[in-house]
Each structure stands twice: as C-alpha cells, then as structure tokens.
C-alpha positions in Angstrom: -11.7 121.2 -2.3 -14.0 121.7 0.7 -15.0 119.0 3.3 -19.2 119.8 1.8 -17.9 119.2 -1.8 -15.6 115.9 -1.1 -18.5 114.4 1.1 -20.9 115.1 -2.1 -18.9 113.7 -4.3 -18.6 110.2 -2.3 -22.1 110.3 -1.7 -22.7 110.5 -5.7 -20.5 107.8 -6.3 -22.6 105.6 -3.7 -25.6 107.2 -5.1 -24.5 105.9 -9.0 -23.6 102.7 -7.7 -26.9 101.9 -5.7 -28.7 103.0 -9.2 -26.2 100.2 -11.4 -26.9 97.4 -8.1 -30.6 97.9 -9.1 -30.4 98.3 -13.0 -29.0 94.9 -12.9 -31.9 93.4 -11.4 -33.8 94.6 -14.4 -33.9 92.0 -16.9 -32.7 92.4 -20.1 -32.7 89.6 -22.8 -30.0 88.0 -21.7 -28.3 86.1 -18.9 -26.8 88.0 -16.4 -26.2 86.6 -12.3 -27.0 89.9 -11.2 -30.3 89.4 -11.7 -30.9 87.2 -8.7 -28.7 89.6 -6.4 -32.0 90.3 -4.4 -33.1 86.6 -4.1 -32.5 85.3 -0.2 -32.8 81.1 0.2 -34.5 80.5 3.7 -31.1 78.6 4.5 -31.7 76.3 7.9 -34.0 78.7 9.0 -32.0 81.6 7.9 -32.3 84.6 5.2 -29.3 83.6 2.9 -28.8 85.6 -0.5 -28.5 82.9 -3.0 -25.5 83.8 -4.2 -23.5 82.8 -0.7 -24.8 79.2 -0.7 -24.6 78.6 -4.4 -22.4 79.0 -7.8 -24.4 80.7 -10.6 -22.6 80.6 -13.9 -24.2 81.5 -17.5 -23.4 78.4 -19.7 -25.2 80.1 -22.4 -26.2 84.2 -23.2 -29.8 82.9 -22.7 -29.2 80.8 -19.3 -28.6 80.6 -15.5 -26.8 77.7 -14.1 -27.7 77.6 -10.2 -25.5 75.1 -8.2 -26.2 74.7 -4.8 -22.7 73.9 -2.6 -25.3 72.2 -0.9 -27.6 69.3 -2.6 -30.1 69.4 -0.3 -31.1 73.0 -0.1 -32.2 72.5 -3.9 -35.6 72.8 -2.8 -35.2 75.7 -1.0 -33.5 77.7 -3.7 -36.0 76.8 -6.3 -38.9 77.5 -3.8 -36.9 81.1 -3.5 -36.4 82.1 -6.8 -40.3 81.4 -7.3 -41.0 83.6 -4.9 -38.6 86.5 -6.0 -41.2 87.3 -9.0 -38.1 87.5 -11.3 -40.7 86.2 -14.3 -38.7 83.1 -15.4 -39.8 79.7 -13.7 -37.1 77.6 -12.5 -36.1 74.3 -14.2 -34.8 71.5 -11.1 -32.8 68.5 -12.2 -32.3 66.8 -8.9 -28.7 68.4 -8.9 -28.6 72.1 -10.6 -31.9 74.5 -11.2 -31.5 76.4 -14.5 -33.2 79.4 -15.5 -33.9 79.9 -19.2 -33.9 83.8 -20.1 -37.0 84.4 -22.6 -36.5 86.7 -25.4 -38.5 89.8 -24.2 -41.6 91.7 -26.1 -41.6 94.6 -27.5 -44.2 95.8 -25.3 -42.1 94.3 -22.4 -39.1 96.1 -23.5 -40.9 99.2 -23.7 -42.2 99.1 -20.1 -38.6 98.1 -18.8 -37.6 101.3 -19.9 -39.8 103.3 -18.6 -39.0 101.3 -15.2 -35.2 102.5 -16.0 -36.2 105.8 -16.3 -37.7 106.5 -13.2 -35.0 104.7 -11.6 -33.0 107.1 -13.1 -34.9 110.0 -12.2 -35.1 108.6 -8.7 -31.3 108.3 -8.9 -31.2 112.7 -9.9 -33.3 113.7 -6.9 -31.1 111.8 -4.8 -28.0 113.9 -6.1 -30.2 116.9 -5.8 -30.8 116.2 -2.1 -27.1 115.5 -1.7 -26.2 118.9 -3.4 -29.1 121.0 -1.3 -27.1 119.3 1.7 -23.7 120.4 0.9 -24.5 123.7 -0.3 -26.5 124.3 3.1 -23.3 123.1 4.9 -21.2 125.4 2.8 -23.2 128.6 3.3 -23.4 127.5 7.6 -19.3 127.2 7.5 -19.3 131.3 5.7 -22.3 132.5 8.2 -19.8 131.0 11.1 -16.8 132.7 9.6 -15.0 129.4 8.8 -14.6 130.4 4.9 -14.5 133.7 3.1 -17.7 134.9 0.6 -15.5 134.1 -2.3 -14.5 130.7 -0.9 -18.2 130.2 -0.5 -18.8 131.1 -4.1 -16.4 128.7 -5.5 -17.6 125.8 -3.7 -21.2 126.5 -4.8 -20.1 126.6 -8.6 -17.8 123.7 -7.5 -20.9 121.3 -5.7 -22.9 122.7 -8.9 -19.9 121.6 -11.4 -20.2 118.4 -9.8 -24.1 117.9 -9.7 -24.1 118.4 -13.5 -21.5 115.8 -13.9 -23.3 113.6 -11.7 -27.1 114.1 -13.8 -24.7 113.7 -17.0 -23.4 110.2 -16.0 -27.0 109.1 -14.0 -28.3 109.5 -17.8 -25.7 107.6 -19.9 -25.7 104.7 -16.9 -29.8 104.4 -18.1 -29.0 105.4 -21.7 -27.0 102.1 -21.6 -29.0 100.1 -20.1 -31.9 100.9 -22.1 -30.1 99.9 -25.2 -29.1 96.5 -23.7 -32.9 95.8 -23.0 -33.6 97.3 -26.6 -31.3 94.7 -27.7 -33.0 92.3 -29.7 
C-alpha cells in the first residue's frame, strides 16, 4: 500500500468521524448527550464545553439530566444551552437543569433529513477532495520516477477501491440516522 493511499484512508476515517460528531448534534426524538457536544458555558470568564464542568445523564429516553459539579454556575449553563438554539428550553431546579426531548413532527422529521443528507453529501465531496489529493500525489511520485506506470495504476484502482468504500459507508452512517429520526 502506498504512502497517497494510507494517508487517504486516515483522512476518510477522520472524515466519517467528523460527519457521526455532527449527526449527533441533530436531534432525533430521543435523549441523547451528544446533543449538547457544541454547547460552551461562559465558565469564570472562560468558553467551557458543558460537558467538562457538568454530568449529563439520560434518566429517561425522553430526558437530559444536567448536573453542574459546580452549584453555582447553574445559571450560566442554563443561560448557555438557551443560547445554543438546540429547540428545547431548559427546566432549572435550583440544583440540576433538565431538558425534556419533544416528540418531533412529521414535518420536523422530514426537514432533519434533508439536513442529514446534505451533511452527508458534504461528507462525499470531502472524500472526493481527499481522493483528487492522493491520486495527484500518486501520479507526481511516477512523473518523478519514484513508482513504475503499473504501480501507478494499482494505486489509482486502489485510492478508487477505497473512495467507493468510503461513499458506501458515508450513506449507510445517514441511512441510519435517518431512520432514528424517522423513529416515531
């Protein structure tokens, strides 16, 4: 395996994962912590994701329990999560906030999925770009006279093997997703 096609295939991986990091911020029906991944408490003055100054567990598949490790930044969070535009409004009880999940619309489901899509198709150019890339660097390293013509072909079917694979998986990653938001 070449150093263009090892290099492309770590740079798909990062690519899928940076695709399944944002997915979970989409919400679904249910409860998931993920969802406030991108949600930063102004923390003494500091940009703090929530999830460093607080415990976030899911009593229930239709709720967020938020627990600050410290009381008096409860403010703060709840002030934070408002701000986020994550579409559910926090609940403060002087010691937790919790974060009831509403069922979803049909019509809201409908226009998550199309956000999921593009993700997804955001997600494909990437890889394309990634695969332009290493097939560039694959046909400099023959022009130099590092590889042979037929070394050069087989990483090209190789980085295209690949690609294909990558497109295949970027669509059953959505695929799934979309039928966890179809979930009723």
């Amino acid at each position: 395996m070449g150093r263009s096609h090892k290099n492309l295939q770590e740079r798909i991986e990062k690519t899928k994962e940076v695709l399944k990091e944002d997915l979970n911020t989409v919400r679904a029906g249910r409860a998931n912590p993920a969802l406030l991944d991108k949600v930063d408490v102004d923390y003494y003055g500091t940009p703090t994701p929530l999830k460093n100054i607080t415990n976030i567990s899911v009593p229930d598949p239709k709720s967020l329990l938020i627990t600050p490790f410290d009381p008096s930044s409860l403010g703060d969070i709840e002030r934070a999560i408002n701000a986020a535009n994550i579409g559910i409004t926090p609940t403060n009880d002087g010691k937790n906030i919790r974060l009831v999940i509403p069922a979803l619309t049909e019509e809201r489901r409908i226009e998550l999925t199309k956000l999921t899509k593009k993700m997804g198709e955001e997600a494909k150019v990437a890889v394309r770009n990634l695969r332009r890339e290493a097939n560039e660097a694959v046909k400099k390293e023959e022009k130099n006279g590092e590889i042979s013509e037929d070394d050069r072909d087989d990483e090209l079917e190789k980085i295209q093997k690949t690609t294909d694979e990558a497109t295949k998986a970027i669509d059953e990653i959505i695929k799934a997703k979309d039928a966890e938001i179809m979930e009723v």
